[in-house]
Structures are given as C-alpha cells and as structure tokens.
N, C-alpha and C positions, 0 to 999 in steps of 0.2 A: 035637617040643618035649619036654622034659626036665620029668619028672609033678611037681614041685614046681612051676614055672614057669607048669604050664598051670594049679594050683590058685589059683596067683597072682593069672595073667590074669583066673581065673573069678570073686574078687574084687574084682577092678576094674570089672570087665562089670557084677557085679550092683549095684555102688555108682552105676553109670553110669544103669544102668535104673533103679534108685530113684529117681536123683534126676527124671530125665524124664520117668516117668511121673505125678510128681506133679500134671504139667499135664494130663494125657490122664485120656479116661474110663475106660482101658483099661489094663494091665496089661503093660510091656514086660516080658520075661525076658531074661535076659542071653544066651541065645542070638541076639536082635535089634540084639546091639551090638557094633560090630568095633573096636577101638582101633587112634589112628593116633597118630604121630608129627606132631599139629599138624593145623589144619584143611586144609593146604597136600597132606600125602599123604593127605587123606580125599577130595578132587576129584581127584585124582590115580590116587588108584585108581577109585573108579566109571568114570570118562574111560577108562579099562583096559580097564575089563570088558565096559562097553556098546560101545565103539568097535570097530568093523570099517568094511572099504569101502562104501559105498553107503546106510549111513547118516547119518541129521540131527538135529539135538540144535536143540532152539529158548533160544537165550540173549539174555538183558536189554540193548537198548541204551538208557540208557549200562548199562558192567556190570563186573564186576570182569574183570582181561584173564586171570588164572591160570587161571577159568574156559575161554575159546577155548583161549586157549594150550596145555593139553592138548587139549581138544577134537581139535585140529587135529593133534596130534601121532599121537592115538591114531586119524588117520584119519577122523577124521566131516566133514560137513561140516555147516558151521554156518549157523543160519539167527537173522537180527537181529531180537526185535519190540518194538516200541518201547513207554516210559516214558512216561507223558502228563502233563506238567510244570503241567500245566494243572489235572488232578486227583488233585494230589496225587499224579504218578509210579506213576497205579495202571498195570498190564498193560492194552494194547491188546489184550483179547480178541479182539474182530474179528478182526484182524491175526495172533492167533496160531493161529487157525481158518485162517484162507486160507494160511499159512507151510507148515500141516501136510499130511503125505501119509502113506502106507502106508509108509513107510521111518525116518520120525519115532521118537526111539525115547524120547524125555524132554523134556521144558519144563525148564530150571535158575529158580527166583527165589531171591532173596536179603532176606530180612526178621527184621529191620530191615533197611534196604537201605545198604549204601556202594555208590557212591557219594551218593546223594542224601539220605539222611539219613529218609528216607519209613518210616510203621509202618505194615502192612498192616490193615484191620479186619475181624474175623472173614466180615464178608457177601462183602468182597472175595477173602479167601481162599476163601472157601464155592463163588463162582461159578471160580477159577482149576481146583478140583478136580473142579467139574462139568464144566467144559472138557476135562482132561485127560481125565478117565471117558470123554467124548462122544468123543477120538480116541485113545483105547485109547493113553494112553503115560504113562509115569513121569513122575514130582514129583519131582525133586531138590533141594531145600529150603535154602539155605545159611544156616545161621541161629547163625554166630558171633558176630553181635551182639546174641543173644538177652536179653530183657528188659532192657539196655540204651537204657531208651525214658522218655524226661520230659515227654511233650506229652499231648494227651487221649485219644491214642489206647492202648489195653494191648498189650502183646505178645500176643498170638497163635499158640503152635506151630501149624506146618504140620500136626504128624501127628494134629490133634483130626479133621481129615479122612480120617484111615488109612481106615474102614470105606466111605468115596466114593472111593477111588482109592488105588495101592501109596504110597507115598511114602520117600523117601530121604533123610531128617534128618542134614546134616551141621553139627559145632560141635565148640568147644573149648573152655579154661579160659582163653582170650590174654587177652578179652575184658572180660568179667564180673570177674573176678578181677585181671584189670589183672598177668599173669605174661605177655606173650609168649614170650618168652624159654623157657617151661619146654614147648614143645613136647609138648602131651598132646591131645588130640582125639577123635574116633569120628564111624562112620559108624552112624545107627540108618534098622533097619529097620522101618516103623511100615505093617505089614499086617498088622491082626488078621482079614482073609479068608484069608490067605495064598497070595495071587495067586503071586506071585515064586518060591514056592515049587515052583508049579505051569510057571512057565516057567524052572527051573534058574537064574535069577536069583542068589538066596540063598544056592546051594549056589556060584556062582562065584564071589560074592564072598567067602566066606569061604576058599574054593580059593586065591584070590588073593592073598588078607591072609596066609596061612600062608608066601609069598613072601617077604614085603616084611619090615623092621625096627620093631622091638616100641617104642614110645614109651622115654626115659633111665628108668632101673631108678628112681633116686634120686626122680625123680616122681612112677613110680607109685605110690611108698610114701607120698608125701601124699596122693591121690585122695581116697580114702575119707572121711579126717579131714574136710579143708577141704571133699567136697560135702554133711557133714553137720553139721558143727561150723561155718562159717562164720557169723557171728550178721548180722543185718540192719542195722546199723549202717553194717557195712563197706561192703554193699550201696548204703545209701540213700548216704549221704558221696559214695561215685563219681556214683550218678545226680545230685545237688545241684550238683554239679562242672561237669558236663555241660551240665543245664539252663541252669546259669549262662553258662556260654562258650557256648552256644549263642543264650542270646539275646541274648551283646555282638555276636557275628559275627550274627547275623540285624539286630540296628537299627544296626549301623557300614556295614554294605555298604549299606542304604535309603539312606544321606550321601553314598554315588559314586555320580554321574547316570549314567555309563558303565557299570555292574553292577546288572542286577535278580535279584533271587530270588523267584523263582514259589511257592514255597512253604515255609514256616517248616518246618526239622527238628523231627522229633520222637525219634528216635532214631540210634545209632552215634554218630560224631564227624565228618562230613563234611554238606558240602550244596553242592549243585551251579546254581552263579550266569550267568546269561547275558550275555556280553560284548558290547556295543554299538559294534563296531568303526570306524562312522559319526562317533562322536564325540570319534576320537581323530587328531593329526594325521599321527601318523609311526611305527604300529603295523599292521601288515597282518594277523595274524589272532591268533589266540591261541597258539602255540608263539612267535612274535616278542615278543608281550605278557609271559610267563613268562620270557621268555629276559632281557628288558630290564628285567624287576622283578627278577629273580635279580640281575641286574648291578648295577643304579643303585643298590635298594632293601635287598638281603641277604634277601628275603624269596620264602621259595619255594611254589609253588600247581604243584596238576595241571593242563595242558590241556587241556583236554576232547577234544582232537581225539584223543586217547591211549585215549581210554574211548567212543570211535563220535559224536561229539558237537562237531563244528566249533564255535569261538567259544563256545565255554563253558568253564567254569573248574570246578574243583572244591578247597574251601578245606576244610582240618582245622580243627578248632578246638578237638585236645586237647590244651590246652596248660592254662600258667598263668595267669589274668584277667589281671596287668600285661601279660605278656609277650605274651597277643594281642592286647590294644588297643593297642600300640606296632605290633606286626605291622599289624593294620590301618589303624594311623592311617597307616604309610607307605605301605601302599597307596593309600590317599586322595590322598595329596601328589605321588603318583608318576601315579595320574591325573588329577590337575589338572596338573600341569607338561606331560602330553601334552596337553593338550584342546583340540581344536580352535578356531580363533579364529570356526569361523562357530555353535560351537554356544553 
C-alpha cells in the first residue's frame, strides 16, 4: 500500500476504535480494526479465514442466510442452533453445547438480531461467552444493528466480554446512520488477553484484508467527521421512527387470527410472525402465502422457510407510518378473503 494511503487507513482505524470503544471497559487501538467494504465483505472475509475442510461454524436458526452462504462456500460445514421464540429468541444454549465438538471453530449471533428483531441483555450475552470460553471457540458478533434498539432492553456490545472469550465484532455505518448505500464497515478485534494473537488468528486476518478492496475513497473522507460530529438528535429521530412502526406492525398483526407474534421487537426493523396455516383455506405453506400476497395484495414479506423456519414469515417495518398500515391493512384483508369457513 502506497505510505499516504496506509496513513489514511490509520485514520480511519483510529476514528473507528474511538468510537467503539466508547462502549467497552477497555481500550481498542486501531491495530484491532480492519476496514471492509460494508458489513457484507466483513462476514465474508472472516468465513475466509476460518473456513478450511472438516470444520463447523455454529449459526442462528432463523439467521441471516449471507452468514451460511459463505460459510458453505468457504468449506465449513454448518451446524443450526436454534432461537427460542418463546424467550425472547434467546440462544439455545443447551443445544449449542451438544452442536459443538473439537472441529467447531466459532458460534456467529447477531444482536440486535434480524431477523427477529430480539435485544440481547447483558446476563444473556454473559452466559453465551461463558459457553464459547467452556468450548474453546470464537464469538463472531454481527452487530450491524448496533443500538438501534427502542424497547427496555439497552444494546449491549458483544466485545464488553472480550476478557471471557476472543470475540469478532462485526458492523457498519448502513444501519445507524440510515447510509446503506455508502458501503464502509469493519471487522473488530475485541481480545484484550490476546488469545488470537496467540493462535495466528489476527495476523491472518489482516494478511487477508491486505487482499481484498479498501471501502470508496470518497467515504472514508466522511468517517471521522460523521463518527464524531453526529449530534444525538439524528440518532434519537431514527430510534422514534422505529419505535413507532414497530409497534403499528406489533398491534396490526395481533388483528390477523392467522399470524401470531411471540414477541414484541425491540430492536433492527424486522420481526418474525408465526403463520397458522390451519386457518387458511387454499394456502399450503408459506412460500404459497408470500407468493399470493405478492400477487393479489402488491405486498411483499420473507418466508420464513428462506431463514430455516417453515411457516413463518418475517415482516420489515422500515417504512413510512401510512405506507405500513396500508401494507398491513392489506394484509389483514388478504387474510380474511383466505379463511377458512370452519375457522
């Protein structure tokens, strides 16, 4: 890299780690921060570096699919542990203890989580880190919807656990900042033991980033400003936004007898509804359901069966207050027009 370029990058790093470690006890350096081209090439490369044959990555069902999707490219094989809709979509610990073996080589969670819209609370992150600690394997953190959260639970970064286990903090500015489009990212390293260090981890990842493509020039020349200049205004107005649409789509689906929601989002912009396919007369599961709201209705939802999760749906709700109670109301209408005549 060309010695201007790299002076560049070293301020971006450091405005990076400023700003994140304002949540930690601990002190990143901008040596702990590797910039991506968006949160998309920061799972992308970890999936790189970790992946070889004969290992297993434990991922979130439901879960984001970018996640497998490299996974599986980069050779792992992937192991499902499930979301408990019941509790609040916390981790099936149990479940990720029995998944794991000596070939395991990371847990991925995603908090705030999309799909389901779930905030994790520090006790619940406390015991995930214990888990990892107990099977000796990475946290890889995806936490592009970081404080992005309007319910009672607080955001939480993963890496306040760095000193209980390595952890691999990935996020971007899509989010927060409401810029998808400006593709800027990073992967943080939050091991102040510096375990990773110790297993050539660290050093490959950065091996590897020296590979790949630097985040558009023109963006990183805003980084700094915007992660220090941003006033809270801007902040609070998006969360307000959210909260709002969040709880038109939480009490409009309570009105379709055919859709239940196990649990009120607290954070991102999705939440994940369970389809009652019993009660409809001429829907057989949920790809047939989305297909024929697409059609009838102009209104479009995830399957759930797309995200590991038969008959279940998964609904945005970043939109504009009219434009999703319109969205929803046709939902409603488009499940009564199906409903069965013995329910």
């Amino acid at each position: 890299m060309e010695p201007h370029k790299c002076v560049y990058s070293l301020c971006l790093q450091i405005a990076v780690a400023e700003y994140l470690s304002c949540d930690l006890s601990y002190k990143l350096s901008p040596e702990d921060v590797l910039l991506t081209s968006g949160c998309t090439q920061a799972i992308e490369i970890v999936m790189s570096v970790l992946g070889q044959p004969g290992v297993n990555i434990l991922l979130p069902k439901p879960g984001y699919p970018k996640h497998e999707a490299h996974a599986v490219f980069h050779k792992m094989e992937v192991r499902h542990y499930d979301l408990v809709p019941e509790r609040g979509w916390e981790v099936d610990l149990e479940a990720v203890e029995a998944l794991a073996d000596e070939n395991t080589v990371a847990i991925v969670i995603t908090n705030p989580n999309n799909p389901c819209g779930s905030v994790y609370t520090y006790e619940h992150l406390s015991k995930i880190a214990g888990t990892a600690n107990k099977l000796g394997i990475l946290v890889i953190a995806d936490e592009v919807y970081g404080h992005l959260v309007y319910g009672n639970t607080p955001f939480v970064p993963m890496g306040v656990l760095g000193e209980t286990v390595p952890i691999l903090t990935l996020g971007a500015i899509s989010k927060r900042w409401a810029v998808p489009g400006w593709r800027f990212g990073w992967i943080t390293i939050c091991d102040p033991k510096c375990i990773l260090k110790e297993t050539k981890v660290f050093h490959s990842l950065r091996s590897f980033k020296m590979l790949t493509t630097e985040p558009a020039t023109f963006v990183q020349g805003a980084i700094p400003h915007i992660m220090k200049n941003t006033n809270d205004e801007f902040f609070t107005k998006i969360i307000n936004l959210l909260k709002e649409t969040a709880e038109i789509c939480y009490n409009e689906v309570k009105e379709i007898k055919c859709i239940t929601c196990p649990s009120k989002p607290e954070g991102s912009f999705f939440m994940m509804v369970k389809l009652d396919i019993s009660q409809l007369s001429d829907i057989s599961d949920d790809i047939d359901f989305c297909r024929k709201l697409a059609k009838e209705e102009s209104v479009m939802l995830l399957p759930g069966t797309a995200l590991g999760m038969e008959n279940w749906l998964r609904i945005t709700f970043a939109s504009d207050p009219p434009k999703l109670k319109q969205g929803l109301g046709r939902m409603k209408s488009f499940c009564q027009r199906h409903q069965s005549q013995f329910n």
